[in-house]
HTML snippet that shows the backbone in 3Dmol.js (N, CA, C, O; Angstrom):
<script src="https://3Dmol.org/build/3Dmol-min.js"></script>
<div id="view" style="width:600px;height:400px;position:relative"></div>
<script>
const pdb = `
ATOM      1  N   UNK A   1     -34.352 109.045  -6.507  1.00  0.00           N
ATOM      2  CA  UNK A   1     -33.728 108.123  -7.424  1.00  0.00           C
ATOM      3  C   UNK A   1     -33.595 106.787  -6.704  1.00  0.00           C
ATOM      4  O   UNK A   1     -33.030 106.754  -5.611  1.00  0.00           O
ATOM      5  N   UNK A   2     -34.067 105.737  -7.237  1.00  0.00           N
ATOM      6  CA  UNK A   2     -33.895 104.545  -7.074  1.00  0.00           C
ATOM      7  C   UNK A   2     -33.816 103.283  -7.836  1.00  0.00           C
ATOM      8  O   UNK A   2     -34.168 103.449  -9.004  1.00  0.00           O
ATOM      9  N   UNK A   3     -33.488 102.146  -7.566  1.00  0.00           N
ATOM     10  CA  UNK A   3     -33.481 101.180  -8.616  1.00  0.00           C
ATOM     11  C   UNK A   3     -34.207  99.676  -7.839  1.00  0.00           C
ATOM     12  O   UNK A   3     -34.233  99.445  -6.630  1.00  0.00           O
ATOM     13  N   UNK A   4     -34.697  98.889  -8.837  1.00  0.00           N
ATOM     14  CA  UNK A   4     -34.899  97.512  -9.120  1.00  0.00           C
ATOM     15  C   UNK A   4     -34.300  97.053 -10.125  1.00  0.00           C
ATOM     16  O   UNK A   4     -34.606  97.311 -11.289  1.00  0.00           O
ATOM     17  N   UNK A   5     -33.131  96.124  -9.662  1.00  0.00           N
ATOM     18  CA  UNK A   5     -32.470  95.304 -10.855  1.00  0.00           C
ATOM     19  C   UNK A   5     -31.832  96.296 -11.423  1.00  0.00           C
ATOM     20  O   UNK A   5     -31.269  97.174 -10.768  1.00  0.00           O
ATOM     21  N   UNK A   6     -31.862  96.245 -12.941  1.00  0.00           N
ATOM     22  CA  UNK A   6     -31.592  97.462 -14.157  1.00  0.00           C
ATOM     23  C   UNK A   6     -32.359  98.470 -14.230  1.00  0.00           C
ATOM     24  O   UNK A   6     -31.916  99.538 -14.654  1.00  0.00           O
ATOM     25  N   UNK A   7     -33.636  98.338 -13.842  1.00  0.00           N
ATOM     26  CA  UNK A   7     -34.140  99.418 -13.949  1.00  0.00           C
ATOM     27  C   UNK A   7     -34.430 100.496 -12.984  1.00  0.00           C
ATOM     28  O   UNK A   7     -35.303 100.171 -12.180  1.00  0.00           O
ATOM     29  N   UNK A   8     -33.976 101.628 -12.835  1.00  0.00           N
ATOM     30  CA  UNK A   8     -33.489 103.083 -12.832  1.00  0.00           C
ATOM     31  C   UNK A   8     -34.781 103.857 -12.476  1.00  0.00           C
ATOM     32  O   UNK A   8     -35.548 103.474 -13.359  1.00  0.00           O
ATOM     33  N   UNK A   9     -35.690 105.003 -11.442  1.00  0.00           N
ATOM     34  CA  UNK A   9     -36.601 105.013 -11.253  1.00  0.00           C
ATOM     35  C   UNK A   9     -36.197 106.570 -10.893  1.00  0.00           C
ATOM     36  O   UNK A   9     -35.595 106.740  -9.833  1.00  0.00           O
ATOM     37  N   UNK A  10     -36.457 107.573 -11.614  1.00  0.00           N
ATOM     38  CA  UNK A  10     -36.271 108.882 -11.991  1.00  0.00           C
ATOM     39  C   UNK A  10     -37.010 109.552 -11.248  1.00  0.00           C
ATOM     40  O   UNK A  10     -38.023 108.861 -11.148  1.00  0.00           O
ATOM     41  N   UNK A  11     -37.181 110.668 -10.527  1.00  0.00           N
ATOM     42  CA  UNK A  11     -38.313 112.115 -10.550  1.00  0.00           C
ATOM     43  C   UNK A  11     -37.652 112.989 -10.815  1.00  0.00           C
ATOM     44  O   UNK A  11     -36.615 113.484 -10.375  1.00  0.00           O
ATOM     45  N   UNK A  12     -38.781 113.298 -12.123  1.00  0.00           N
ATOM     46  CA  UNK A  12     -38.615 114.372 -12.495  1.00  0.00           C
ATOM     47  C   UNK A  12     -39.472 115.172 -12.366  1.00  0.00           C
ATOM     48  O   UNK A  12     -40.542 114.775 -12.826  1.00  0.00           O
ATOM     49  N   UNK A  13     -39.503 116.421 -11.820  1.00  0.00           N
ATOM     50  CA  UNK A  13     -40.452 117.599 -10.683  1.00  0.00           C
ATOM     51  C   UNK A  13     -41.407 116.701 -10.463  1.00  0.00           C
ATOM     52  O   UNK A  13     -40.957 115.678  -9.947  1.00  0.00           O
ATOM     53  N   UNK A  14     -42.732 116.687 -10.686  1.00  0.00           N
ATOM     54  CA  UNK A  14     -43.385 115.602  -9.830  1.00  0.00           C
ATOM     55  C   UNK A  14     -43.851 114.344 -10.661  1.00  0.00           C
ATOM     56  O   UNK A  14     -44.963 113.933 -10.330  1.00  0.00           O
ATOM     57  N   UNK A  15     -43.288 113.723 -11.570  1.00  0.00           N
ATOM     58  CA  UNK A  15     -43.134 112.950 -12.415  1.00  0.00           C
ATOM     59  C   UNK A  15     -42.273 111.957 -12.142  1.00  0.00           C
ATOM     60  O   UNK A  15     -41.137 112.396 -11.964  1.00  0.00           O
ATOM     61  N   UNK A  16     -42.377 110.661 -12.027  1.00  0.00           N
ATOM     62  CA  UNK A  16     -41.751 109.330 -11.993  1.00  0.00           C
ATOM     63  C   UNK A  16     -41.510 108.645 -13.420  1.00  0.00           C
ATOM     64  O   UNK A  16     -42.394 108.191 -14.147  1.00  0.00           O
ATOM     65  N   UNK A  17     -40.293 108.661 -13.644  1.00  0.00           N
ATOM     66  CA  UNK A  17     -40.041 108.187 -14.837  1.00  0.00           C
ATOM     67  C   UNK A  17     -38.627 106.906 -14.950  1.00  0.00           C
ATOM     68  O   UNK A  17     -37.500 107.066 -14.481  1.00  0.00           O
ATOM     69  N   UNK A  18     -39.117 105.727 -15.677  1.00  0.00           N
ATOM     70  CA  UNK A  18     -38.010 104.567 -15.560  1.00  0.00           C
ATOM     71  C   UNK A  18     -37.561 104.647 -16.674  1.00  0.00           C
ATOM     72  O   UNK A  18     -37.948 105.212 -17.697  1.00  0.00           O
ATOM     73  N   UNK A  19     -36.037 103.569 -16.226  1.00  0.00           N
ATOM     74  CA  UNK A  19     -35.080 103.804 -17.373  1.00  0.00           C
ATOM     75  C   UNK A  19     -34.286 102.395 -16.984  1.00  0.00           C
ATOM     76  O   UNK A  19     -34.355 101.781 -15.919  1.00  0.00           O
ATOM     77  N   UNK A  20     -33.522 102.074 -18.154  1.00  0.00           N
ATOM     78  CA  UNK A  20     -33.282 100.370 -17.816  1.00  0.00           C
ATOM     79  C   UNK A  20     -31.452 101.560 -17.639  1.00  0.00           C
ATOM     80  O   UNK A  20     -31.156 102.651 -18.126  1.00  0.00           O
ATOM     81  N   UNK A  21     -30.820 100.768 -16.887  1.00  0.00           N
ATOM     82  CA  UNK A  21     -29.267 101.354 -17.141  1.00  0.00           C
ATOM     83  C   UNK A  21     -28.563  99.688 -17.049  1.00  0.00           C
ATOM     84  O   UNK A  21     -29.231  98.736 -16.644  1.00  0.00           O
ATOM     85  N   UNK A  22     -27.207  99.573 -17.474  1.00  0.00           N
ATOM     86  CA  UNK A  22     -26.798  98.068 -17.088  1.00  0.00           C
ATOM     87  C   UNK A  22     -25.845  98.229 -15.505  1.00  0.00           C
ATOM     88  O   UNK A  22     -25.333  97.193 -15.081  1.00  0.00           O
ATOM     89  N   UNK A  23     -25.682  99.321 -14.829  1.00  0.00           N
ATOM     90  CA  UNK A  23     -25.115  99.620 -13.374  1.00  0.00           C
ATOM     91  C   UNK A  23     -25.586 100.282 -12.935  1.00  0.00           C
ATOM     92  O   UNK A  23     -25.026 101.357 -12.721  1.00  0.00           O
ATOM     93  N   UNK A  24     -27.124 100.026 -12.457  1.00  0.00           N
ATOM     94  CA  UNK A  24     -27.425 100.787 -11.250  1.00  0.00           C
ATOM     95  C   UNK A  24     -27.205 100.715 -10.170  1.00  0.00           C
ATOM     96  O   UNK A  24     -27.488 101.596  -9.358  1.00  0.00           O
ATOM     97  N   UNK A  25     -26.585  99.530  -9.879  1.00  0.00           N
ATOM     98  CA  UNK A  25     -25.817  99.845  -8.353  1.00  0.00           C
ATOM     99  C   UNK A  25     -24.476 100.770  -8.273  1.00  0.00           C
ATOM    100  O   UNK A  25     -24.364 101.396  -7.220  1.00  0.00           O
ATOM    101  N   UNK A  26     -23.646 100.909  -9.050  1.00  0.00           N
ATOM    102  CA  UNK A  26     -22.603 101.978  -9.242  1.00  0.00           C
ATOM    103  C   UNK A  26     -23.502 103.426  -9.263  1.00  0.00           C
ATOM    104  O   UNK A  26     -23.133 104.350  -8.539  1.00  0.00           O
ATOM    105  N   UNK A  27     -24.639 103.565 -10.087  1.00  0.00           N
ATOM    106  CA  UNK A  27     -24.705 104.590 -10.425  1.00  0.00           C
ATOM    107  C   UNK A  27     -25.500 105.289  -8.892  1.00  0.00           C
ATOM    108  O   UNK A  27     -24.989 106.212  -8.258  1.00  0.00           O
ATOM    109  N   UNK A  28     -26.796 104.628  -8.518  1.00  0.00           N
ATOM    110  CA  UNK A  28     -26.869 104.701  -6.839  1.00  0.00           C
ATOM    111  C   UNK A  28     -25.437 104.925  -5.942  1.00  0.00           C
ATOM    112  O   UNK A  28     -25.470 105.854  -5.135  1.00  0.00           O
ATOM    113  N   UNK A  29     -24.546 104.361  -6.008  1.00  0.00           N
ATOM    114  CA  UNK A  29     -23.400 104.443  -4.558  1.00  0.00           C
ATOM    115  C   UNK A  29     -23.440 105.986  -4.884  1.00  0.00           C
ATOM    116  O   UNK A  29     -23.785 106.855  -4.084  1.00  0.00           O
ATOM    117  N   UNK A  30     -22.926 106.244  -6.528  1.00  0.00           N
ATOM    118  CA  UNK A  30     -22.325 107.866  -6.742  1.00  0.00           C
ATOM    119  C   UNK A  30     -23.118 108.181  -6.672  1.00  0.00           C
ATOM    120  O   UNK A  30     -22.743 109.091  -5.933  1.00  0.00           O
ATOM    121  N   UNK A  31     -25.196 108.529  -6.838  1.00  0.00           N
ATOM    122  CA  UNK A  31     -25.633 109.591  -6.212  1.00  0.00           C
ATOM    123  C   UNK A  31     -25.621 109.712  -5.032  1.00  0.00           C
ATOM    124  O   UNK A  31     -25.810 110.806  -4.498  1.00  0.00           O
ATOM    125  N   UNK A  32     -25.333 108.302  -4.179  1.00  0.00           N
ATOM    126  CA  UNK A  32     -25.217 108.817  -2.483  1.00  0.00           C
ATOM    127  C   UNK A  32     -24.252 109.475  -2.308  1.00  0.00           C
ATOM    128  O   UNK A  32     -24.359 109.908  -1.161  1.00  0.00           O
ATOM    129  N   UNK A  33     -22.828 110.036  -2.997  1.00  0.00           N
ATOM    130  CA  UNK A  33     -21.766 110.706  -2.691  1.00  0.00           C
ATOM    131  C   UNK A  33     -22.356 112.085  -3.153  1.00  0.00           C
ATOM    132  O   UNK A  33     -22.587 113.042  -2.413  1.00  0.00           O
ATOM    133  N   UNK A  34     -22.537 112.023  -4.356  1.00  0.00           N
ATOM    134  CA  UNK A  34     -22.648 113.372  -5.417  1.00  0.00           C
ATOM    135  C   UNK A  34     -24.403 113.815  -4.684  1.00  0.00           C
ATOM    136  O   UNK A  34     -24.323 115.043  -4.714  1.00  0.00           O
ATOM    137  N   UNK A  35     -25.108 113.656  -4.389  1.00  0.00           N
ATOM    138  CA  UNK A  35     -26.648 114.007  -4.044  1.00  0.00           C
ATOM    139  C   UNK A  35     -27.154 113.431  -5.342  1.00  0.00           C
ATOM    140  O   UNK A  35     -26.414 112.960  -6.206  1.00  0.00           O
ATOM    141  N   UNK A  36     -28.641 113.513  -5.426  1.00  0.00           N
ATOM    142  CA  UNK A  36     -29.889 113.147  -5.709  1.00  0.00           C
ATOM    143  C   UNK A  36     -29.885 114.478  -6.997  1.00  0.00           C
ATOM    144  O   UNK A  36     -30.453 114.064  -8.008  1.00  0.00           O
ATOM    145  N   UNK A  37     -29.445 115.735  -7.123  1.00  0.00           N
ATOM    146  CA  UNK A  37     -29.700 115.976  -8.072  1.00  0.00           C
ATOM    147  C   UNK A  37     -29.181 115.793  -9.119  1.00  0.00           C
ATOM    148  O   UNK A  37     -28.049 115.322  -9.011  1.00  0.00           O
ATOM    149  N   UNK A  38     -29.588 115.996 -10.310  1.00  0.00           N
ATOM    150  CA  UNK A  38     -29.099 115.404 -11.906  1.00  0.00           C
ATOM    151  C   UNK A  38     -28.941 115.939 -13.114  1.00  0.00           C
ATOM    152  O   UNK A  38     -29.604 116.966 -12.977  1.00  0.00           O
ATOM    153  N   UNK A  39     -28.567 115.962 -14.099  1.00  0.00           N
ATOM    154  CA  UNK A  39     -29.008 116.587 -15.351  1.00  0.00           C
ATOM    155  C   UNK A  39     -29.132 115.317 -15.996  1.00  0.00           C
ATOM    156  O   UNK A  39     -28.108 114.650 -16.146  1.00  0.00           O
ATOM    157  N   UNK A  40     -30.512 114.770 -16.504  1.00  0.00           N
ATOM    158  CA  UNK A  40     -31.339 114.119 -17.561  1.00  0.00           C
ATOM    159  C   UNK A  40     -31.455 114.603 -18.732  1.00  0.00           C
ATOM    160  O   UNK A  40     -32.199 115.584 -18.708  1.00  0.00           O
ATOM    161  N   UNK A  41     -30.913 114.279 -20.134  1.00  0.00           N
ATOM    162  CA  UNK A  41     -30.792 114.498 -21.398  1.00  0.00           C
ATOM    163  C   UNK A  41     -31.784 113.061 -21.634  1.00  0.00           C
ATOM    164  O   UNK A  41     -31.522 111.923 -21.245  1.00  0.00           O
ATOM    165  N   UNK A  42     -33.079 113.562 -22.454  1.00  0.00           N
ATOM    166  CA  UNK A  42     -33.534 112.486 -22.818  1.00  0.00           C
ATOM    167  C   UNK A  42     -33.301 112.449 -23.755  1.00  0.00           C
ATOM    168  O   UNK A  42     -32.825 111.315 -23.824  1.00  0.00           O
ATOM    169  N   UNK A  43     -33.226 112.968 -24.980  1.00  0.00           N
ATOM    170  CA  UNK A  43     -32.675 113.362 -26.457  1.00  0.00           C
ATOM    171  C   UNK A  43     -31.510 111.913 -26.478  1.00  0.00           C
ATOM    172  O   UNK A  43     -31.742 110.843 -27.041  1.00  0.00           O
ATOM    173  N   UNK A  44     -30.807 112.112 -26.043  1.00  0.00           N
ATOM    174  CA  UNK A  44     -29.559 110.964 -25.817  1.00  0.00           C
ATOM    175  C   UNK A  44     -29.603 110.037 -24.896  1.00  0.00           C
ATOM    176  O   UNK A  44     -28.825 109.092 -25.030  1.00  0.00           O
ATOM    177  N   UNK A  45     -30.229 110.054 -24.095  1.00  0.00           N
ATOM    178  CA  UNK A  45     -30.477 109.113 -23.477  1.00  0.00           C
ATOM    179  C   UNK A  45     -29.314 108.838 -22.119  1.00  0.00           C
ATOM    180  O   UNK A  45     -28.674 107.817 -21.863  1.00  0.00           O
ATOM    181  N   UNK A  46     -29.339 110.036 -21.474  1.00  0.00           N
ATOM    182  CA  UNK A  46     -27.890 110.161 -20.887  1.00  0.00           C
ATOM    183  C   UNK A  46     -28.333 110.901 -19.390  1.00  0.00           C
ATOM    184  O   UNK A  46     -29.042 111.905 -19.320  1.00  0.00           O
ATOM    185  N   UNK A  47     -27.789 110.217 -18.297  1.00  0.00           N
ATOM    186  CA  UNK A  47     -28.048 110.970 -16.910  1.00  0.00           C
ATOM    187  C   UNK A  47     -26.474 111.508 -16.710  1.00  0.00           C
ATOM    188  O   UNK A  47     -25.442 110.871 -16.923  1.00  0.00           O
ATOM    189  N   UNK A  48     -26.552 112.231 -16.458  1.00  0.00           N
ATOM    190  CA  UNK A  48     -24.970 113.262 -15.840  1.00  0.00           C
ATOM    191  C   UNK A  48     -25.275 113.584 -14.139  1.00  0.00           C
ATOM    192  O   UNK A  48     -26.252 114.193 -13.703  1.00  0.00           O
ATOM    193  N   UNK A  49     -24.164 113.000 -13.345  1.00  0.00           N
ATOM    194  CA  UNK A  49     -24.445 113.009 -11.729  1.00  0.00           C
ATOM    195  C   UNK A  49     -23.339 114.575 -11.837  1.00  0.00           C
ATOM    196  O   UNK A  49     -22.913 115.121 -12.855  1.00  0.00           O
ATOM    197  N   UNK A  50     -23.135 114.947 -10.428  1.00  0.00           N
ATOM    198  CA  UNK A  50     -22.731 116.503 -10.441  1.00  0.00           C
ATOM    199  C   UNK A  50     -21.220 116.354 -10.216  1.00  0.00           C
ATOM    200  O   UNK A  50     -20.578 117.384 -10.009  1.00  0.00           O
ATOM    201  N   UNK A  51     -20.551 115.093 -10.237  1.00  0.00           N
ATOM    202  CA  UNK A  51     -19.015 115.610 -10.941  1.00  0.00           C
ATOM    203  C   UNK A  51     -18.568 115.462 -12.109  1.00  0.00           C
ATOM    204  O   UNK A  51     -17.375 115.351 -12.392  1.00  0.00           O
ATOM    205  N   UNK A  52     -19.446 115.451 -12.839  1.00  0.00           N
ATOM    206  CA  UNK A  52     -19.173 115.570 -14.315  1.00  0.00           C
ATOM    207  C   UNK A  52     -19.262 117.042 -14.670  1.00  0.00           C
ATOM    208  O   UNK A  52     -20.035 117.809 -14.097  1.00  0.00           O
ATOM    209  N   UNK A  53     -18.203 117.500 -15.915  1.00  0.00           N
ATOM    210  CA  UNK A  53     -17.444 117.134 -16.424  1.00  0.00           C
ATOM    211  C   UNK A  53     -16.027 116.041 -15.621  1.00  0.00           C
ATOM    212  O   UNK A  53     -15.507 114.956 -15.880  1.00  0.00           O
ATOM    213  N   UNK A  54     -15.868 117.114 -14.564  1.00  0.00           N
ATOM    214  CA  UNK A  54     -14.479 116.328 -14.226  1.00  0.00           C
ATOM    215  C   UNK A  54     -14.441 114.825 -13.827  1.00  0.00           C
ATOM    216  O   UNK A  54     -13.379 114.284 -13.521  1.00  0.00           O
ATOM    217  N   UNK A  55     -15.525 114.226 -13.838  1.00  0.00           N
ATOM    218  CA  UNK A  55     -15.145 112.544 -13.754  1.00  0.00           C
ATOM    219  C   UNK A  55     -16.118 112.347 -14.794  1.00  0.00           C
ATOM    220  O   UNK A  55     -17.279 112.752 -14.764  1.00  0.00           O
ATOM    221  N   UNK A  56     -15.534 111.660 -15.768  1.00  0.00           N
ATOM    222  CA  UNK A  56     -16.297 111.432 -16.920  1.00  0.00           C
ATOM    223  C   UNK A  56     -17.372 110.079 -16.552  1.00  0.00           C
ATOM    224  O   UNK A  56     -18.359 109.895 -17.263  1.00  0.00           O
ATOM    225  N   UNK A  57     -17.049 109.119 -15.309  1.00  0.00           N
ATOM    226  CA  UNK A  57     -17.728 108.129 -14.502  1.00  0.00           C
ATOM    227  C   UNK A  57     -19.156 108.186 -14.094  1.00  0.00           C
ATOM    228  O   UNK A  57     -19.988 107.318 -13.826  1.00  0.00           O
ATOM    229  N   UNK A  58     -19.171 109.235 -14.126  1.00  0.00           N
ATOM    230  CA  UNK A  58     -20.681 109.705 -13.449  1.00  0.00           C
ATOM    231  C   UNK A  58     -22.084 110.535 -14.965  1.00  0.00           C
ATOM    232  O   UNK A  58     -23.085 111.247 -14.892  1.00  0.00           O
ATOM    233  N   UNK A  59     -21.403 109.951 -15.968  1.00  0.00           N
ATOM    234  CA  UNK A  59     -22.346 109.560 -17.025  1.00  0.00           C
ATOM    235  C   UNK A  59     -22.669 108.545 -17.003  1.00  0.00           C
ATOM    236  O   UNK A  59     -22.049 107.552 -16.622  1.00  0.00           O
ATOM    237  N   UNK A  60     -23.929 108.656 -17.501  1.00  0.00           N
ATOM    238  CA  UNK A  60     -24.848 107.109 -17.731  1.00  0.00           C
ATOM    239  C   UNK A  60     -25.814 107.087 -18.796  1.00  0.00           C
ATOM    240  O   UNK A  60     -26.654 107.920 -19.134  1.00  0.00           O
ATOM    241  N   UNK A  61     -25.600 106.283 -19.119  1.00  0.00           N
ATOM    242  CA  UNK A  61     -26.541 105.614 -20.450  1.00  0.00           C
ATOM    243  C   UNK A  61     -27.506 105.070 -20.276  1.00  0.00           C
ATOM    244  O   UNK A  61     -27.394 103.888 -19.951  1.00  0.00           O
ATOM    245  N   UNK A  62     -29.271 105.802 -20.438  1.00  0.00           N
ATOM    246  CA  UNK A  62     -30.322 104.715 -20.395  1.00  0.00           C
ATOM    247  C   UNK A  62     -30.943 104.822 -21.422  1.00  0.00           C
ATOM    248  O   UNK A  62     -30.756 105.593 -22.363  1.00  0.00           O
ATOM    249  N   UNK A  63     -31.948 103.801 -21.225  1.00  0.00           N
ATOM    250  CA  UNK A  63     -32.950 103.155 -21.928  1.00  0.00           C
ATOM    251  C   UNK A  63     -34.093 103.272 -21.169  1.00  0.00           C
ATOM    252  O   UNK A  63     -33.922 103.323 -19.951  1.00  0.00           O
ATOM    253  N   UNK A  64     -35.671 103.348 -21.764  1.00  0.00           N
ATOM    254  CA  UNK A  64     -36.588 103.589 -21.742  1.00  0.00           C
ATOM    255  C   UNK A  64     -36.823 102.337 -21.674  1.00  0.00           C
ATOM    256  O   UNK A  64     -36.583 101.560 -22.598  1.00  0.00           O
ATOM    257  N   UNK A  65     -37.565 101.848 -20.022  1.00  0.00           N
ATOM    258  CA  UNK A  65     -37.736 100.444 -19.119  1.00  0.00           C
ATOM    259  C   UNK A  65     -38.957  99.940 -19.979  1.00  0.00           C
ATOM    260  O   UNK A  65     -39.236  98.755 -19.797  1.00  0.00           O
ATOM    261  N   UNK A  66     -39.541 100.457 -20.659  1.00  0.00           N
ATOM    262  CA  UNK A  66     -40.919  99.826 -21.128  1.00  0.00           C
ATOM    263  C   UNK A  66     -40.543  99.279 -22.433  1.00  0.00           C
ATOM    264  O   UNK A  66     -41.307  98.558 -23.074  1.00  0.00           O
ATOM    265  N   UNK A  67     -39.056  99.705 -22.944  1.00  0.00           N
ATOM    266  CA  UNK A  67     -38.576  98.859 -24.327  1.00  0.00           C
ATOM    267  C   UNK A  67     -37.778  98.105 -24.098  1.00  0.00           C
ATOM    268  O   UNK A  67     -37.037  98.222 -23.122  1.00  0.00           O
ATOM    269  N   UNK A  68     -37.724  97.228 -24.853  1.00  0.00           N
ATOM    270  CA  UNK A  68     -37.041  96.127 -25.086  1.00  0.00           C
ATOM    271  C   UNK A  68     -35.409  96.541 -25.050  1.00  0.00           C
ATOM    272  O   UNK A  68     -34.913  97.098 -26.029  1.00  0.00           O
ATOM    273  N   UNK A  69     -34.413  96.155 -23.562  1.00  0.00           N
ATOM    274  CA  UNK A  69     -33.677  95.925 -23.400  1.00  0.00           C
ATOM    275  C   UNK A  69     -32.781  95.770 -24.587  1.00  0.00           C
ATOM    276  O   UNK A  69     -32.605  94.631 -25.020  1.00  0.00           O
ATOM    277  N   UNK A  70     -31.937  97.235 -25.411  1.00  0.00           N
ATOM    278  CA  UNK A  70     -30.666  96.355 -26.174  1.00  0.00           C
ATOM    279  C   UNK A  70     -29.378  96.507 -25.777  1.00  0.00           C
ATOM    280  O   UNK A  70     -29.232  97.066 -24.690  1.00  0.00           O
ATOM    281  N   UNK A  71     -28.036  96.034 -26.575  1.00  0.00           N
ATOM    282  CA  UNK A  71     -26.732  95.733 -26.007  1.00  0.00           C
ATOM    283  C   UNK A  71     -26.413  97.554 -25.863  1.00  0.00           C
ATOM    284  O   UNK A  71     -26.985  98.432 -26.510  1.00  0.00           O
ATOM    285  N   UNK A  72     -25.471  97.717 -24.949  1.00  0.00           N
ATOM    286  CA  UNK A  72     -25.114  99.209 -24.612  1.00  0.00           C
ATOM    287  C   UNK A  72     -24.073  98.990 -25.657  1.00  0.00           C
ATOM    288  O   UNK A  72     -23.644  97.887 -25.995  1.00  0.00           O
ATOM    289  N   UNK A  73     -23.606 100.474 -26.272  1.00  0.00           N
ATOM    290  CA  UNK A  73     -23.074 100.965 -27.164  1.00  0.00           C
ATOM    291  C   UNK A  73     -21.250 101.170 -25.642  1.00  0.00           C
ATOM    292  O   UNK A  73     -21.259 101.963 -24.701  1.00  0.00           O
ATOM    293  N   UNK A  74     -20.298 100.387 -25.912  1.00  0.00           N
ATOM    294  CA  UNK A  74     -19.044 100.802 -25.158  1.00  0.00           C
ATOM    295  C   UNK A  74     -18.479 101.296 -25.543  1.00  0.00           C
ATOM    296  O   UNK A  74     -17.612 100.582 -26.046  1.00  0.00           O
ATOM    297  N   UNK A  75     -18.209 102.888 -25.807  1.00  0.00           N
ATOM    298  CA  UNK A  75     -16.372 103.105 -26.547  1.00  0.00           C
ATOM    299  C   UNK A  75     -15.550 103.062 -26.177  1.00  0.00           C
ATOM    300  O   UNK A  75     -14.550 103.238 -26.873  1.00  0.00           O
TER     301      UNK A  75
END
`;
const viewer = $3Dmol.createViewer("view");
viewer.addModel(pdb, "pdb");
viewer.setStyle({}, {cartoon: {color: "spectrum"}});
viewer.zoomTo();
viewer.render();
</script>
């Protein structure tokens, strides 16, 4: 897992796959705490780092880097 800018740079088994996020530097610090592995929901568009459930922080919201950048949904 790595990043340029916003965009988010995935493997998945031997597959490289990007994703725009708007904090990839937050979301990098917590995989250096939590490790490198992940659960990827592409359906939703959602990375889960491994203290989730119990820190709801370590969800993330992407976007597919080859589309056009839109506003993130905040609740």
């Amino acid at each position: 897992m790595g990043a340029v800018g916003d965009v988010l740079t995935v493997a998945c088994g031997t597959e490289l796959r990007r994703y725009r996020n708007h904090d990839t530097v937050r979301l990098l610090d917590l995989a250096g705490t939590t490790g490198p592995d992940a659960l990827l929901n592409e359906r939703y568009g959602l990375l889960f780092l491994r203290t989730w459930p119990q820190d709801a922080a370590s969800v993330f919201s992407l976007q597919p880097a080859d589309e056009p950048p839109h506003p993130c949904r905040r609740g």
